[in-house]
N, C-alpha and C positions, 0 to 999 in steps of 0.2 A: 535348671528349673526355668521356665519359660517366664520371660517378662512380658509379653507385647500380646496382645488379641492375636496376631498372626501367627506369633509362635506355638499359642496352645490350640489355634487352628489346627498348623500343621501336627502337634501331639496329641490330638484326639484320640478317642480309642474307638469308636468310630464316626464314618464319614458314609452320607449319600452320594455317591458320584454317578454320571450317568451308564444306564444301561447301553452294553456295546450294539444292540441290535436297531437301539433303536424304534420298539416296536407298539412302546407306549405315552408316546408324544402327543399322541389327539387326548388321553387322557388328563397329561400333565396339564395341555393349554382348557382344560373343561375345568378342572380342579380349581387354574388358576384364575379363569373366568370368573368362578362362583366364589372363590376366596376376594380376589380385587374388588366387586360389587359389593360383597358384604362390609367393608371394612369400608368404601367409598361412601355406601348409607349412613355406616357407623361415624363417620369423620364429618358429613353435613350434619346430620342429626345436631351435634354439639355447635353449629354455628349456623342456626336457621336456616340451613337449606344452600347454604353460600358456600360452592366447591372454592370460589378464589381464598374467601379468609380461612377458608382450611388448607389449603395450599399453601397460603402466606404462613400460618401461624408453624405448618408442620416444616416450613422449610427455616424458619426463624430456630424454631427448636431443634431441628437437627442442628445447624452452622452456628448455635451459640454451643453447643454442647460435644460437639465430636469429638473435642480434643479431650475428653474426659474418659474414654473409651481405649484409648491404645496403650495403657501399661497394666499389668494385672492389678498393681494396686488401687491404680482407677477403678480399675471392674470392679475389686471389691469394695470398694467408698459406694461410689455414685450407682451402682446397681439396682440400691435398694428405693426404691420408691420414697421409702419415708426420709429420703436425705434430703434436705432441702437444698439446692444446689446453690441457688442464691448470687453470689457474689464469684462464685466460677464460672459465670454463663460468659463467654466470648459475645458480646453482641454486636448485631451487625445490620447494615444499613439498607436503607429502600435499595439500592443499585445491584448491591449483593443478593436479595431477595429474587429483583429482576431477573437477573444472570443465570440465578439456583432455576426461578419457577419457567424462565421462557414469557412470564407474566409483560406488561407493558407498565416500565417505569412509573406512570401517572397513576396505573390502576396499583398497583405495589403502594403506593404511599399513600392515596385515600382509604385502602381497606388497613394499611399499619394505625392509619389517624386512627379509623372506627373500633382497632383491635384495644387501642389503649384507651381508647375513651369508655369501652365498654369494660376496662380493666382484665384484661386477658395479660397484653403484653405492658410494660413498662420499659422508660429510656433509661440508658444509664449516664451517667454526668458526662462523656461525651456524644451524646447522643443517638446512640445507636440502641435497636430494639432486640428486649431480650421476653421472656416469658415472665408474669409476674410472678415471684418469690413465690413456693408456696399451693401453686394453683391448681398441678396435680395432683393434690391432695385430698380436694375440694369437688363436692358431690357440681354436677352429673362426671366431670374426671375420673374419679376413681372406679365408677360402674362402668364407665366405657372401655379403662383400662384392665378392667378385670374380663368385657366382653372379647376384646379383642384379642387375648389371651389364648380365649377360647377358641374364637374364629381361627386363630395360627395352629393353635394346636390341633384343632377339627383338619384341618390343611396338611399337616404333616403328615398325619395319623393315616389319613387316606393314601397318599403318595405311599407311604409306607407298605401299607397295607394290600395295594394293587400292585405293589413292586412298579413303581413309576420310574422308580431309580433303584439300584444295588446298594446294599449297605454293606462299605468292607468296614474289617476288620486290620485299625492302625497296627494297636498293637495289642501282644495275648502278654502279657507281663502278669497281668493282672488277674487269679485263680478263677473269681467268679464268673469272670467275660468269657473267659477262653471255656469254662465248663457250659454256656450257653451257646456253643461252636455246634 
C-alpha cells in the first residue's frame, strides 16, 4: 500500500503523459495561457490588485505547508479544507520568502508587515510567518477557492478533451476501468 504522494503517483490508474508526436503544444501553451491569467486575476482580486502580496502570501502558504502533503495520512488529515491546520503550519521567514519569490528582501518584509497588519498572515513565537488560523475558511476565501477549482478543472477538461496529452492506462486490476478500455 502506498504511503508517500509519489508512490500513489506512480500507482495511479491513470496518468496524462505527453503525446509522442508532439503535435499539440501550441494548444497546451493557449490552454495554459488562458488558465495562468485566469487564476492570476483570481489571486489579485483577493489582495487589491497587489500581484507581490499574492505572491508573498501564496509562497508563505505553500513553504509553511508542504510538509503536510507527503504521506497518505497527511493527504488524508489536511486535504480537507475544513481542517484548520493551525499549529502544523511550518513558518518561515522574510529571507525564505525572498529566495521562494525571486522577490527583493525589503519588498518581502514590508508586504509580510501589511499582510499581518491586515490579518491575513500571523507570527508564530519565533517569529516566523505563517497564514492566520482559520482564514481559508473565511468568505471572499472560500468563493475564490471553490472558483479556482473550477478554473483547474475547466484546464484539465480541455487538455483532455483535445487530447493535449495521452491518457494511459497504469493499471486494468480494477473491472470498471479496464471495461472503459
Amino acid at each position: 500500500m502506498p504511503t508517500t504522494v509519489d508512490e500513489i503517483l506512480k500507482n495511479a490508474f491513470l496518468q496524462l503523459v505527453p503525446r509522442a508526436d508532439k503535435s499539440r503544444l501550441r494548444l497546451l501553451l493557449g490552454f495554459f495561457a488562458e488558465y495562468s491569467l485566469r487564476v492570476f486575476r483570481l489571486r489579485i482580486s483577493l489582495f487589491d490588485g497587489d500581484i507581490e502580496m499574492a505572491t508573498i502570501s501564496d509562497a508563505v502558504g505553500f513553504n509553511s505547508t508542504i510538509h503536510m502533503f507527503s504521506t497518505l495520512r497527511d493527504l488524508e488529515v489536511f486535504s480537507d479544507l475544513t481542517v484548520v491546520v493551525g499549529d502544523a503550519q511550518q513558518g518561515c521567514t522574510a529571507q525564505m520568502i525572498a529566495d521562494i519569490t525571486g522577490l527583493p528582501r525589503e519588498t518581502v518584509r514590508r508586504k509580510l508587515k501589511k499582510l499581518v497588519e491586515s490579518g491575513y498572515l500571523t507570527t508564530t513565537e519565533d517569529g516566523r510567518y505563517i497564514h492566520r488560523p482559520g482564514i481559508l475558511l473565511e468568505e471572499p476565501h472560500v468563493s475564490a477557492i471553490f472558483e479556482l477549482e473550477q478554473i483547474t478543472l475547466e484546464f484539465i477538461n480541455r487538455c483532455l478533451a483535445t487530447r493535449v496529452g495521452d491518457v494511459k492506462v497504469i493499471r486494468a486490476d480494477d473491472e470498471d476501468a479496464s471495461a472503459g478500455q
